[in-house]
C-alpha positions in Angstrom: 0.0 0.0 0.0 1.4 3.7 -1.1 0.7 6.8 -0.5 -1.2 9.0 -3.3 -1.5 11.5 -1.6 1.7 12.9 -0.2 2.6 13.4 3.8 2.5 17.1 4.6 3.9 16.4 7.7 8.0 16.6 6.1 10.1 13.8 5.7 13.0 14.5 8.2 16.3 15.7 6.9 17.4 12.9 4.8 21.2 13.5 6.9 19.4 12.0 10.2 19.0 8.4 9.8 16.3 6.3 7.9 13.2 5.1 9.0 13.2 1.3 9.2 10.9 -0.9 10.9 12.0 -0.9 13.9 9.0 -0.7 16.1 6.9 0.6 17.1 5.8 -2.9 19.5 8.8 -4.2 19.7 11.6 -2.1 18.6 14.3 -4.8 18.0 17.3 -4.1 15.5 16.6 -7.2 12.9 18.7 -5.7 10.5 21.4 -5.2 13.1 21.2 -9.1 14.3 21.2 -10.4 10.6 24.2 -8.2 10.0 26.7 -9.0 13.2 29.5 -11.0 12.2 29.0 -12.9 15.5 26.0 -14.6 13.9 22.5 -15.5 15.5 24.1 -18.3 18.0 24.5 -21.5 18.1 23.5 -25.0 19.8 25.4 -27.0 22.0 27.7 -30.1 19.8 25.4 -32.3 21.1 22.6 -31.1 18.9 24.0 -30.8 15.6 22.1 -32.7 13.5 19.2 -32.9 15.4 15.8 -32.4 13.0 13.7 -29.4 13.7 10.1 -29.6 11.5 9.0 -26.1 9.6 5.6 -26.6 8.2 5.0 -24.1 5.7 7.6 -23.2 2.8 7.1 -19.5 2.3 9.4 -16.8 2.8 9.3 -16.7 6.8 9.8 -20.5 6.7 12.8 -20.5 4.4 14.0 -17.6 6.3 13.9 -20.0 9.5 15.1 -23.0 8.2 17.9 -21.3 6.3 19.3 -19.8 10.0 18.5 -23.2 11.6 21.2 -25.2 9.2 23.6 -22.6 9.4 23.7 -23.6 13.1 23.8 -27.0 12.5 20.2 -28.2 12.8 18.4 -30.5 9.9 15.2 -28.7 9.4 12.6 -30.7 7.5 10.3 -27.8 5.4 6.9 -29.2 4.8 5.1 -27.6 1.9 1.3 -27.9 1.0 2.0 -26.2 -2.5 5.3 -24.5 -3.9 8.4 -22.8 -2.4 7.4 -19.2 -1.8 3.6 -19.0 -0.3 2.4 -15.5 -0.9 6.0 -14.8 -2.6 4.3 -16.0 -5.8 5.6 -15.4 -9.1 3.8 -17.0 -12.4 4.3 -16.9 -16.2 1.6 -16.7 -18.7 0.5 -19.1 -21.6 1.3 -18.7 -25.3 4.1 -17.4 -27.8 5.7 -14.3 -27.0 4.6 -13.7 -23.0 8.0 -16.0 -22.2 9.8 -13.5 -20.5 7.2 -12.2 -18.6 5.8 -12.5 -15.4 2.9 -11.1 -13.3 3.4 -11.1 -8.9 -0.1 -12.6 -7.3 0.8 -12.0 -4.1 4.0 -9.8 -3.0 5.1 -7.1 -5.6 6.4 -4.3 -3.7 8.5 -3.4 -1.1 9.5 -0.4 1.0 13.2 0.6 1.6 12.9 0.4 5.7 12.3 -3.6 5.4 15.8 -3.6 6.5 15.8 -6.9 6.9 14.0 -8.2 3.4 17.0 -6.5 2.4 19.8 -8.4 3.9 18.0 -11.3 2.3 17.9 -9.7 -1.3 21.2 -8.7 -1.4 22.4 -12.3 0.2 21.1 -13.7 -2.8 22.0 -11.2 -5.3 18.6 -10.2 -6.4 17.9 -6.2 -8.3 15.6 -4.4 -7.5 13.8 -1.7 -9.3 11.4 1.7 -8.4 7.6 -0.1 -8.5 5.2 2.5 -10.7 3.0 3.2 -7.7 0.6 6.0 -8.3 2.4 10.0 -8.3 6.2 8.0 -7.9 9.1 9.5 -9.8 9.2 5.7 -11.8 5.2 6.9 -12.8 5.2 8.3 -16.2 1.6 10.0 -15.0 -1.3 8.5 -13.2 -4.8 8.9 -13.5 -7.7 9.4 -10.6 -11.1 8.4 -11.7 -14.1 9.4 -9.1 -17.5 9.7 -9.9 -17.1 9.9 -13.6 -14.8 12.5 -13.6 -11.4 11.9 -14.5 -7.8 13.7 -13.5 -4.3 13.4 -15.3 -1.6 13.9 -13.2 2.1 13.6 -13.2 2.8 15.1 -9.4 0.4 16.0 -6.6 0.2 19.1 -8.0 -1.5 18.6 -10.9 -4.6 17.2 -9.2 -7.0 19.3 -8.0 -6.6 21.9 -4.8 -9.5 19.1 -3.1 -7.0 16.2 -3.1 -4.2 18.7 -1.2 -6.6 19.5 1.4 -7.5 15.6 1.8 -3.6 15.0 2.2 -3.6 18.4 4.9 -6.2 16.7 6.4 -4.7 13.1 7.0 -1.1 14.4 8.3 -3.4 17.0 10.8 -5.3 14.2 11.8 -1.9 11.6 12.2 -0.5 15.2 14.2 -2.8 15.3 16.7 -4.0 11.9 17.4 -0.9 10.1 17.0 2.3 12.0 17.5 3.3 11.4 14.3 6.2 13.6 14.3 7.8 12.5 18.0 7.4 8.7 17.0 9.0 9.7 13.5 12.0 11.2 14.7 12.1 8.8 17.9 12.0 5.3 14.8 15.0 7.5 12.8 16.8 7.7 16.4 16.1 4.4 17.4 14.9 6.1 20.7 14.1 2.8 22.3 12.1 4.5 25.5 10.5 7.2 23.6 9.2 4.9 21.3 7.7 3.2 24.2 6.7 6.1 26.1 4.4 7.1 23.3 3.4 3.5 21.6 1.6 2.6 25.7 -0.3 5.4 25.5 -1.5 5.2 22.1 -2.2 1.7 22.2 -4.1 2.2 25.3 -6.0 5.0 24.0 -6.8 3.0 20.5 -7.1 -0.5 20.9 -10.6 -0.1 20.3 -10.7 2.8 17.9 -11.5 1.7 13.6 -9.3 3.1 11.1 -12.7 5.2 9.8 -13.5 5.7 14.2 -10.2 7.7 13.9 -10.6 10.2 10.9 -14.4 11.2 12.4 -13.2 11.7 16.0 -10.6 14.8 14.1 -11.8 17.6 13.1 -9.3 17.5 10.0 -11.8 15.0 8.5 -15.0 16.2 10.1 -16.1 16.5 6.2 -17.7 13.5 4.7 -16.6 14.1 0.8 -13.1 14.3 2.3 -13.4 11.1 4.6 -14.5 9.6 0.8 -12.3 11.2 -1.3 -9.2 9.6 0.8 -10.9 6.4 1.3 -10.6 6.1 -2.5 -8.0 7.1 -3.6 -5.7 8.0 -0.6 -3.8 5.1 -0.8 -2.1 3.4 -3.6 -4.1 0.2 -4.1 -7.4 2.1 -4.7 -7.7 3.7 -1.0 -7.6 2.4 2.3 -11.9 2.6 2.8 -11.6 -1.3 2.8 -9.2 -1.0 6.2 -11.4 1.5 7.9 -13.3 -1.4 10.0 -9.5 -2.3 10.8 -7.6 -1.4 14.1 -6.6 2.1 13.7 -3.1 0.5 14.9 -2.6 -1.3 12.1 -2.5 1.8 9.9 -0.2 3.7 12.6 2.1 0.6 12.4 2.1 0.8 8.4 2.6 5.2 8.4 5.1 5.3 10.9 7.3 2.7 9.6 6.8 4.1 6.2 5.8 0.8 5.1 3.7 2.6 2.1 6.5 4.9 0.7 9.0 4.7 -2.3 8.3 1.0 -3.0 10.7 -1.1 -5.1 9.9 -4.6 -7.0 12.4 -7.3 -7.2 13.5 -8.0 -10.7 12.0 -10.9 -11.9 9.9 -11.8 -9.6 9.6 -12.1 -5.7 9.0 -16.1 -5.5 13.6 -16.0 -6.5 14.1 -14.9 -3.0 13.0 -18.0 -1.1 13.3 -20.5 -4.4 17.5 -19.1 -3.9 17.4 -19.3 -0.3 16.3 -22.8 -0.6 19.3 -23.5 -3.2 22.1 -21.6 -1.4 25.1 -22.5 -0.3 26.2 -21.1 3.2 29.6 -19.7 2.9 29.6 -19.8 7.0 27.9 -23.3 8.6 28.3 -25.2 11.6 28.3 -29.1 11.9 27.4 -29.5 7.5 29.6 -30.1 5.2 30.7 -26.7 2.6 28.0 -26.7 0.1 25.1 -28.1 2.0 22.3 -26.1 1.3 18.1 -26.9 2.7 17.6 -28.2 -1.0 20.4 -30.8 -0.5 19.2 -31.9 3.1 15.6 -33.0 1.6 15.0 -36.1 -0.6 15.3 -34.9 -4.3 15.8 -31.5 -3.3 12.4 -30.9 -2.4 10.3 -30.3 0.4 7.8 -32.7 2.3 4.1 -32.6 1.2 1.3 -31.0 3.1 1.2 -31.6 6.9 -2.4 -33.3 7.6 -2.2 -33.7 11.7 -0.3 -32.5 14.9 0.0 -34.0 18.0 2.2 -34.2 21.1 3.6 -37.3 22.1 5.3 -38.6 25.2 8.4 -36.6 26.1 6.4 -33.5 25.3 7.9 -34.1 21.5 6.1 -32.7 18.5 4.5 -35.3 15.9 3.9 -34.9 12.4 1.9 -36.6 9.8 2.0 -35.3 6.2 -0.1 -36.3 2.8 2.2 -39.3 2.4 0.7 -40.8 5.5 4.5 -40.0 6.7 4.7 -39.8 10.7 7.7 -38.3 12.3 8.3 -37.0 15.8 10.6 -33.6 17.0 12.3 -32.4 19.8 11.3 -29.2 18.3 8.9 -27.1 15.0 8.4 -24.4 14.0 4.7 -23.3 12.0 5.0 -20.5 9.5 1.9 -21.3 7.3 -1.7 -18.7 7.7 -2.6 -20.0 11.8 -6.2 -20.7 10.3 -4.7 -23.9 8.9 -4.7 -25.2 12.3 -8.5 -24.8 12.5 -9.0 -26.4 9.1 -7.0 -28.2 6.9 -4.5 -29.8 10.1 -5.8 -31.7 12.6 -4.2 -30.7 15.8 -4.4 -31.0 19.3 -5.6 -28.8 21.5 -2.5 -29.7 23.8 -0.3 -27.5 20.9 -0.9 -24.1 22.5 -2.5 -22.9 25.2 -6.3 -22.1 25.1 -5.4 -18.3 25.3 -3.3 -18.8 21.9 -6.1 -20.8 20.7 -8.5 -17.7 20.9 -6.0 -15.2 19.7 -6.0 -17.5 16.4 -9.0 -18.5 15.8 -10.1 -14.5 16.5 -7.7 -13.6 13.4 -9.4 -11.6 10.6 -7.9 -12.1 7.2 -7.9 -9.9 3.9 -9.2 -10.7 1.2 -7.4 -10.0 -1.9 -7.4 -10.3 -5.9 -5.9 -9.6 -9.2 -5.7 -9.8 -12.4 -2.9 -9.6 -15.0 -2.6 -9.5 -19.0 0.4 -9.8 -21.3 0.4 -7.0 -24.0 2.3 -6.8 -27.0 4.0 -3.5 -26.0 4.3 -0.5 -23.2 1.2 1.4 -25.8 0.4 3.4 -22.8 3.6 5.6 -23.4 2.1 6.8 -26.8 1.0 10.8 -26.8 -2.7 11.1 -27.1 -2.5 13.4 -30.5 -5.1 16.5 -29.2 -3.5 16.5 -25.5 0.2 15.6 -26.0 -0.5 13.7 -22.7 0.0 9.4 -22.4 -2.9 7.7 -23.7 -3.4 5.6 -20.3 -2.0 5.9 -16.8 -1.6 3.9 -13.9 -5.1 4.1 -12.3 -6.7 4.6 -8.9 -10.8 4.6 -9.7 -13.8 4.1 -7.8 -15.1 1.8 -10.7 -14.5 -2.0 -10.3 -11.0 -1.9 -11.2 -10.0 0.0 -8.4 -6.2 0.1 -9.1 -4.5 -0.8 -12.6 -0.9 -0.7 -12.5 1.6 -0.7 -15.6 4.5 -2.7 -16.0 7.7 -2.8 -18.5 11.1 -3.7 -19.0 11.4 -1.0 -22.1 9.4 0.7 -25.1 10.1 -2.0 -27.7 9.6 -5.5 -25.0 6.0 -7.4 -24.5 4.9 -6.0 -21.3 2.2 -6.5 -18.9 -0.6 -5.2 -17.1 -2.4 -5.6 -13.5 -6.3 -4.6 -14.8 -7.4 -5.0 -11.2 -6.1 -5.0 -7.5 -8.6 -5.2 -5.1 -9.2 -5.9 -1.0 -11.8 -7.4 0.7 -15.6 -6.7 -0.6 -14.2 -5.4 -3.8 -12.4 -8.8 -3.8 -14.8 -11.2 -3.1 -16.9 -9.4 -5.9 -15.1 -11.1 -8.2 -14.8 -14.5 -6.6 -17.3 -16.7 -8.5 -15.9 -15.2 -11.9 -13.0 -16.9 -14.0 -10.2 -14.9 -15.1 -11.7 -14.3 -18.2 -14.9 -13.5 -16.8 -13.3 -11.1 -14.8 -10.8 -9.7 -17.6 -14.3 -8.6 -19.7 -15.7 -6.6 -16.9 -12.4 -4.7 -16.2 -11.8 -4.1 -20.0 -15.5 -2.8 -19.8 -14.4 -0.4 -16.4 -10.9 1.0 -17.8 -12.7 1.5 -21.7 -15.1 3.8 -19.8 -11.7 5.7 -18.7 -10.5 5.7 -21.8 -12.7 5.5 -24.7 -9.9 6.7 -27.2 -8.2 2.9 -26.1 -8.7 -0.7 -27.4 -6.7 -2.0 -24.6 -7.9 -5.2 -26.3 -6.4 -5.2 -29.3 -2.9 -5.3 -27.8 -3.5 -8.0 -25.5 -1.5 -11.5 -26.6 -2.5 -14.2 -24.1 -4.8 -15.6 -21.8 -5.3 -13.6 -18.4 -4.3 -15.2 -14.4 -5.8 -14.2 -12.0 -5.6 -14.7 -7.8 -8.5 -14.8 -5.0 -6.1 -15.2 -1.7 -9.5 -16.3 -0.2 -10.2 -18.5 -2.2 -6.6 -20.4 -1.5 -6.9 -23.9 0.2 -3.8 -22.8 1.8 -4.2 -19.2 2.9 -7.5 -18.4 3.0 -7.0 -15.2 2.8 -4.9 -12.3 1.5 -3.2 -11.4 4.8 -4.1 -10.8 9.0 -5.2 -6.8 10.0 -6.7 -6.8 13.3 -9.8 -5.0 14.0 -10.4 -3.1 17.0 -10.1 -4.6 20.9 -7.3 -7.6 18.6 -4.0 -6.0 20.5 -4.0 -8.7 23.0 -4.6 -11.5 20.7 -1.7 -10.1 18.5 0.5 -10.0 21.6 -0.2 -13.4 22.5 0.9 -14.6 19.4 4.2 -12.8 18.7 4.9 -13.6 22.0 4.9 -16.9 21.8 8.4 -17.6 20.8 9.6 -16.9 24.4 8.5 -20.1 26.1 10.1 -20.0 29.7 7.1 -18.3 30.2 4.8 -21.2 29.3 3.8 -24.4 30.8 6.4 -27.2 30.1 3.9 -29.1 28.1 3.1 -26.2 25.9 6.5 -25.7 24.5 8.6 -26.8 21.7 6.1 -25.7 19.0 6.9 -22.3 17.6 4.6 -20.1 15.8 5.7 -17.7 13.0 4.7 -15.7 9.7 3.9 -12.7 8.6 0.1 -13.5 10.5 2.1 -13.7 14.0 3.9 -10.6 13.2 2.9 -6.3 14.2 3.0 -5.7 10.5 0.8 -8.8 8.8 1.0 -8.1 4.9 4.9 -7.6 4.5 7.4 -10.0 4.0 9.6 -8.0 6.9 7.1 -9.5 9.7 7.7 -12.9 8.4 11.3 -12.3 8.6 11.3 -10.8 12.3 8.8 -13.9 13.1 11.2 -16.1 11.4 14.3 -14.7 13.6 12.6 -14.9 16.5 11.4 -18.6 16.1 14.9 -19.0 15.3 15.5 -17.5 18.4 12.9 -19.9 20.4 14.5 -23.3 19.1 18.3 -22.3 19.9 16.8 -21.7 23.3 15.1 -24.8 23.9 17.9 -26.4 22.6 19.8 -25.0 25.7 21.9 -23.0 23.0 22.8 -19.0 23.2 23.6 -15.7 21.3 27.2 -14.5 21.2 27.5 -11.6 24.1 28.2 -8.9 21.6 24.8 -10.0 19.5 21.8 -10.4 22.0 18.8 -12.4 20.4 15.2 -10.6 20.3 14.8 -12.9 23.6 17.8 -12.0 25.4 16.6 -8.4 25.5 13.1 -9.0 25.7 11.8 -8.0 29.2 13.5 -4.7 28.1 11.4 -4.0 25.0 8.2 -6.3 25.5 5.5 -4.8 23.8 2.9 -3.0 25.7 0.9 -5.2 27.9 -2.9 -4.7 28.2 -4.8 -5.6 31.5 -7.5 -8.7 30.8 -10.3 -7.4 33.4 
């Protein structure tokens, strides 16, 4: 998600340091851990070797399982589908689409996912300015609300409404959220001023909506602007689909600048977990050089779906996959959407404890879709003879598109199209139609736009197209809480430090982006990822090097807020 409409409250002086996300409910240096030559830790001799399970092969669990054999463990990934989960990256049918490729799930990333990036550049990935609406790597974008259409290649061009809508949002973020304080206290690292303001907020908010927030300021006390920047005041068609949501989760995404100067990998996204999975550590403990988590699995590929869980004597953790394959662990780790463990995996309720229970089965998914076409070329770049202006723009509309984005590797290359991104009820609009169903109806939206276009004519191959809620295996798009959810998210981010629980609620680990502050970008499944990591060197009786404490060396220092229960 991206800004359209730009923050009036100023960026600090680019000098001071960057934003990352660091914070704000657990402000932990990720980037810092991943990038300290002492490493992440290690296990005592007697446990090299030793198989850990990690049941769900997307990026957090490759993450996980990459760390685990550098220390010398033999993590078995189990995988439902393909390497990657919402990292997925497809190709389309037909001559002349070969070299393309259209991102279903991930396809953007912002700069302060610090520790994505140590991951990207470990593998040797590019990546490239994404063509968000308004961004410098934009040619022009188009805003289409109520019938009436505006061309626009900055902010400025738009009209003086959309500036007031963009006064109004950073007034409103000003007053009710210290945006400015927690902004320079993230760039500082300010660990108790982050604090300090975070307790009070999320005491104040916990059960405030996204849409409770912009009535309760006076900034957005007019309706046309509440609707104006529910359309179109975020990059994937406005945010008015998160406005039932937490107004925390949209703090979490502003101050973090989780929505700003977004970059794509080259491509594809799925190459970061399908490398991890084939790489090579240069530094490993107890393997052999060149071992890598392909090599350590039976024909280089992961086990099938898991289809049960249950403890077994010894407080072990026992597996059964789609093979009818039974094995038993001293330790696992469970990275896949936690509504699998409602549905498709029979568990028992032994696994967690009945408060962790609640927190996931209260977990409110996104739903999600788009829809991608191969054209023949970029025709959107040609002048429009009477205006001198493109002939199509990347578009934010109120129509059923919502947000059509335009992507190219150069004027003379086939190049592609996403017709339609959508969230939740827009989503699920589409859901009993097939992707060529759903390719008419856009075609039918976007000609409306721009009548001058036969977007048609240019198209060269069959269109794919994703429901996340409609996925056996996700179920959704990704978690955002809605209000009075804080303590359930606590409970399962916290789970990785398991002194605090029962003995016979421990050895299972939960992880993924789900578990994480910031659901919906590959950086929580990495921090969930590290601190599972985390979790199983500790139960393994093995420690962090002195110099590099672990998220759960210094947690009772940076704990995230806690809320009372009565």
């Amino acid at each position: 998600m991206t800004s359209t409409v730009p923050n009036a409250v100023q960026h600090a002086d680019e000098q001071q340091p960057p934003i990352t996300m660091f914070g704000p409910d657990f402000p932990y240096a990720y980037d810092d851990f991943l990038a300290h030559p002492a490493g992440l830790g290690q296990i005592p001799a007697t446990e090299h070797g030793t198989e850990v399970a990690v049941i769900g092969g997307g990026l957090s669990g490759i993450v996980a399982a990459y760390e685990l054999m550098k220390m010398g463990l033999k993590p078995v990934v189990y995988e439902a589908d393909q390497i990657g989960g919402r990292l997925r990256t497809v190709g389309f049918d037909g001559p002349g689409t070969e070299d393309l490729t259209a991102e279903m799930g991930a396809m953007r990333f912002p700069p302060s996912s610090t520790a994505l990036q140590h991951y990207i550049d470990l593998v040797g990935l590019e990546t490239r300015p994404f063509p968000n609406p308004l961004a410098e790597a934009t040619p022009s974008t188009v805003v289409d609300l109520k019938g009436e259409s505006h061309y626009a290649e900055t902010i400025d061009d738009l009209p003086q409404v959309y500036r007031d809508v963009a006064d109004a949002w950073n007034k409103c973020l000003e007053e009710g959220a210290d945006f400015s304080d927690m902004n320079q206290a993230m760039r500082e690292r300010d660990v108790p001023r982050i604090r300090e303001i975070w307790a009070k907020l999320v005491e104040k908010l916990d059960n405030q909506t996204f849409y409770g927030f912009l009535c309760d300021s006076e900034a957005f006390k007019s309706f046309r602007h509440r609707e104006i920047f529910g359309q179109v005041g975020f990059g994937t068609g406005g945010w008015d689909t998160d406005f039932p949501n937490s107004i925390l989760e949209i703090l979490r995404v502003v101050y973090t600048e989780a929505d700003d100067h977004h970059r794509g990998i080259v491509g594809g996204s799925q190459q970061l977990p399908l490398r991890l999975w084939e790489r090579e550590p240069e530094k490993i403990v107890h393997w052999a050089h060149g071992t890598s988590l392909a090599s350590l699995h039976e024909n280089g590929e992961p086990r099938p779906a898991v289809i049960r869980l249950h403890r077994t004597a010894g407080n072990r953790i026992t597996v059964t996959d789609a093979n009818g394959d039974i094995r038993t662990y001293q330790a696992a780790i469970f990275t896949a959407q936690s509504w699998m463990l409602l549905s498709k995996i029979a568990c028992d309720d032994s696994l967690f404890p009945i408060d962790h229970w609640t927190a996931i089965e209260r977990t409110h998914y996104m739903e999600s879709s788009k829809l991608f076409v191969p054209v023949d070329r970029p025709f959107w770049l040609d002048k429009d003879e009477d205006t001198g202006r493109d002939v199509m723009s990347m578009t934010l509309t109120d129509r059923m598109t919502r947000g059509t984005y335009l992507l190219d590797d150069g004027p003379d290359k086939p190049a592609v199209i996403c017709l339609s991104y959508t969230w939740c009820d827009d989503s699920l609009k589409w859901l009993p139609l097939s992707a060529n169903e759903r390719m008419e109806v856009m075609l039918k939206s976007l000609g409306e736009i721009y009548p001058k276009v036969d977007i048609r004519k240019h198209i060269i191959g069959n269109p794919v197209t994703v429901s996340w809620e409609n996925e056996p295996y996700f179920m959704g798009a990704f978690k955002a809480n809605l209000p009075g959810h804080y303590r359930y998210q606590r409970r399962l981010f916290t789970h990785f430090m398991q002194d605090r629980l029962a003995e016979d609620k421990r050895g299972i680990f939960l992880a993924g982006d789900d578990i994480s502050w910031t659901a919906g970008w590959a950086e929580g499944a990495i921090q969930t990822a590290l601190n599972a990591v985390w979790g199983v060197m500790h139960h393994f009786g093995g420690e962090t090097d002195p110099t590099n404490p672990g998220p759960g060396d210094v947690y009772d220092e940076i704990a995230p807020v806690e809320l009372p229960e009565d």
